[in-house]
C-alpha positions as CSV (number, residue, x, y, z in Angstrom):
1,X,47.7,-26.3,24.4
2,X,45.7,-23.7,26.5
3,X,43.9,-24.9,29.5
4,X,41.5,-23.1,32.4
5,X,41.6,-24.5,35.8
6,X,38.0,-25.9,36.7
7,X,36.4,-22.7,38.2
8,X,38.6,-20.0,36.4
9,X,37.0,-16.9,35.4
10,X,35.7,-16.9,31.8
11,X,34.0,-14.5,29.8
12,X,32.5,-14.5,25.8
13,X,33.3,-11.7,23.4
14,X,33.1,-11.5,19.9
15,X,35.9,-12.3,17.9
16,X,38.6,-10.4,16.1
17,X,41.0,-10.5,13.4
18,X,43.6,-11.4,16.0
19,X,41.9,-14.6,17.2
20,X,42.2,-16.3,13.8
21,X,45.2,-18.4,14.7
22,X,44.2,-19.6,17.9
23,X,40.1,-20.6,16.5
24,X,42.1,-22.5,13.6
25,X,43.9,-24.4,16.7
26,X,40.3,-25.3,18.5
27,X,39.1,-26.3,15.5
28,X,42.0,-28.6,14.7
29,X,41.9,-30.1,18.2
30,X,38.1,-30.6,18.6
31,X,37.4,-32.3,15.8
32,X,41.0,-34.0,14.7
33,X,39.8,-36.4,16.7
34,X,37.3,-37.7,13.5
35,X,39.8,-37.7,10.6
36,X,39.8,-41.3,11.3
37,X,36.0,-41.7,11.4
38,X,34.8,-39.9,8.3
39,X,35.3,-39.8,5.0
40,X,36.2,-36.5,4.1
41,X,37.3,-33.7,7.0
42,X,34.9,-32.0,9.2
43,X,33.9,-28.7,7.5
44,X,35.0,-26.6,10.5
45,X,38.5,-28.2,9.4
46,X,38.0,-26.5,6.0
47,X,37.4,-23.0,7.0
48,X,39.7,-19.5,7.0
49,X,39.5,-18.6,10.4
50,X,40.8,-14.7,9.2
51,X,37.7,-14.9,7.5
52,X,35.8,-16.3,10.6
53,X,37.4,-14.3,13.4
54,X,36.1,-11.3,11.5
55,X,32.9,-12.1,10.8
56,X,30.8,-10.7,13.0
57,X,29.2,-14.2,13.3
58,X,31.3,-15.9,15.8
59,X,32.3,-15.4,19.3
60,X,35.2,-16.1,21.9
61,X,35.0,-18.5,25.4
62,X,38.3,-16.2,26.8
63,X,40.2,-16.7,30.5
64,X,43.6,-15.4,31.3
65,X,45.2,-18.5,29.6
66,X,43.8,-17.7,26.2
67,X,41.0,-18.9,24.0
68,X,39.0,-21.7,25.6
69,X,35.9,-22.4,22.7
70,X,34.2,-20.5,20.3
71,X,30.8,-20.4,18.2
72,X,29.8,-19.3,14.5
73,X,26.3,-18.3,13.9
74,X,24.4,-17.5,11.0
75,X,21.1,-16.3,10.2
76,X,18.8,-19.1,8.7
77,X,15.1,-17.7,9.4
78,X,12.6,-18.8,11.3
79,X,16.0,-20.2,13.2
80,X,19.3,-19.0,14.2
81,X,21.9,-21.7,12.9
82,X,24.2,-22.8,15.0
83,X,27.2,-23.7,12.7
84,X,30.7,-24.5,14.9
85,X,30.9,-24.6,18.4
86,X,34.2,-26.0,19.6
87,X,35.9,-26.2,22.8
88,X,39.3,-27.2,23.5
89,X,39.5,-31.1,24.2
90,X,41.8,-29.9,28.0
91,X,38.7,-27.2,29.0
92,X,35.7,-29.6,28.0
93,X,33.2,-30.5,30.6
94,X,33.7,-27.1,32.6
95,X,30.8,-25.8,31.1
96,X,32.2,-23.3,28.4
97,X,30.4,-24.8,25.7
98,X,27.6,-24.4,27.4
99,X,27.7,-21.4,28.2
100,X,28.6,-20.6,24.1
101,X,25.4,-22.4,23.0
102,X,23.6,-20.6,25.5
103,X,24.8,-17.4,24.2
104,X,23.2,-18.4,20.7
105,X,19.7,-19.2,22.2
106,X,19.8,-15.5,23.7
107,X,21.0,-14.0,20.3
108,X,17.5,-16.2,18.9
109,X,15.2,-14.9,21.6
110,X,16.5,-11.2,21.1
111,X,16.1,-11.6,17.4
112,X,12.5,-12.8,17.5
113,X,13.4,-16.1,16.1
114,X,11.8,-19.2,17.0
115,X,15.1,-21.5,18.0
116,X,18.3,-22.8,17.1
117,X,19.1,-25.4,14.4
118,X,21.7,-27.3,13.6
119,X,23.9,-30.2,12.3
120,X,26.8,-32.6,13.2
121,X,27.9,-35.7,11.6
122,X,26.6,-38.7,13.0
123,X,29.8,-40.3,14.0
124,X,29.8,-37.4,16.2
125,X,28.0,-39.0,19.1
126,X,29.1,-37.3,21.8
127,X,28.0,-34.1,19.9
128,X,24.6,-35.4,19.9
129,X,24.5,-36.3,23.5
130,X,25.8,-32.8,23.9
131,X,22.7,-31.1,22.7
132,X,20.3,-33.8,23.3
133,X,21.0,-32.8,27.5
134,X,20.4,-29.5,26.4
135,X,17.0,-30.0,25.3
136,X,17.8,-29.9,21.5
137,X,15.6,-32.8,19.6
138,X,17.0,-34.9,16.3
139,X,14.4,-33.4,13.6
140,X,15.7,-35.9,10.6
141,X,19.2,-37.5,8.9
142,X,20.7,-37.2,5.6
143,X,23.3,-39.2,3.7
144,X,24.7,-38.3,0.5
145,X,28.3,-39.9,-0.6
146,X,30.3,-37.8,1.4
147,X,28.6,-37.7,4.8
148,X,25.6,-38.8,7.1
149,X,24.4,-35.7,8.8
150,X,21.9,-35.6,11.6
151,X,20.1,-32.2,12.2
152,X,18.8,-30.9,15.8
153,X,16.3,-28.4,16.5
154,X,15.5,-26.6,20.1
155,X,12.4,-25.0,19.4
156,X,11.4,-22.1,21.9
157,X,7.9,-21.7,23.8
């Protein structure tokens, strides 16, 4: 497991090919954690991360100890769509996802959109707290038999 001291120098970059194994390993230990919680396993769980990596849709939280987070994006107009962020469970609460979903509300605003959207399960709660404090706003739920989503919105002025 990969760590950044508090403070340590991180950048974002897209990904590449040769990411794939280590965003299969953020994705396994950001949201393991819900395999007990929910009925089936979280989509990002699901995904080829060869496929992902090279993309052109997702990007890399990177320090000298290795991959920190990452973010998948994907056009969804009037709104960008936000579709994984995930941060390694040992580098959460230094800011890096922050800084990730910040990234994606700057590729909006370039593109002319009008904000982000996005999605998370509602046993995910401290995903929704997440972007609740970063001004995103619960638009509406779903269930079906398989999940009970709840979708955000940050809408921009």
């Amino acid at each position: 497991m990969e760590t950044a001291p508090h403070g340590a120098s991180v950048r974002i970059r897209p990904a590449a090919a040769p990411d794939s194994e280590a965003l299969a390993e953020i994705a396994q230990e950001a949201y393991g954690k819900y395999l007990g919680l929910v009925d089936e396993p979280p989509a990002p769980l699901l995904l080829d991360y060869r496929e992902v990596a090279g993309s052109g849709r997702c990007h890399v939280a990177v320090s000298a100890d290795g991959t920190l987070g990452m973010v998948t994006v994907e056009t969804g107009d009037p709104y960008l769509v936000l579709r994984n962020l995930a941060v390694r469970p040992s580098c959460q609460g230094q800011g890096i996802g922050k800084r990730l979903v910040a990234l994606v509300e700057d590729m909006a605003r370039s593109a002319g959109l009008r904000g982000v959207r996005l999605w998370t399960r509602v046993e995910m709660v401290d995903n929704i707290a997440f972007y609740q404090g970063l001004d995103y706003v619960v638009t509406h739920t779903e269930q079906d038999e398989h999940s009970h989503r709840v979708f955000l919105r940050k809408e921009f002025a």
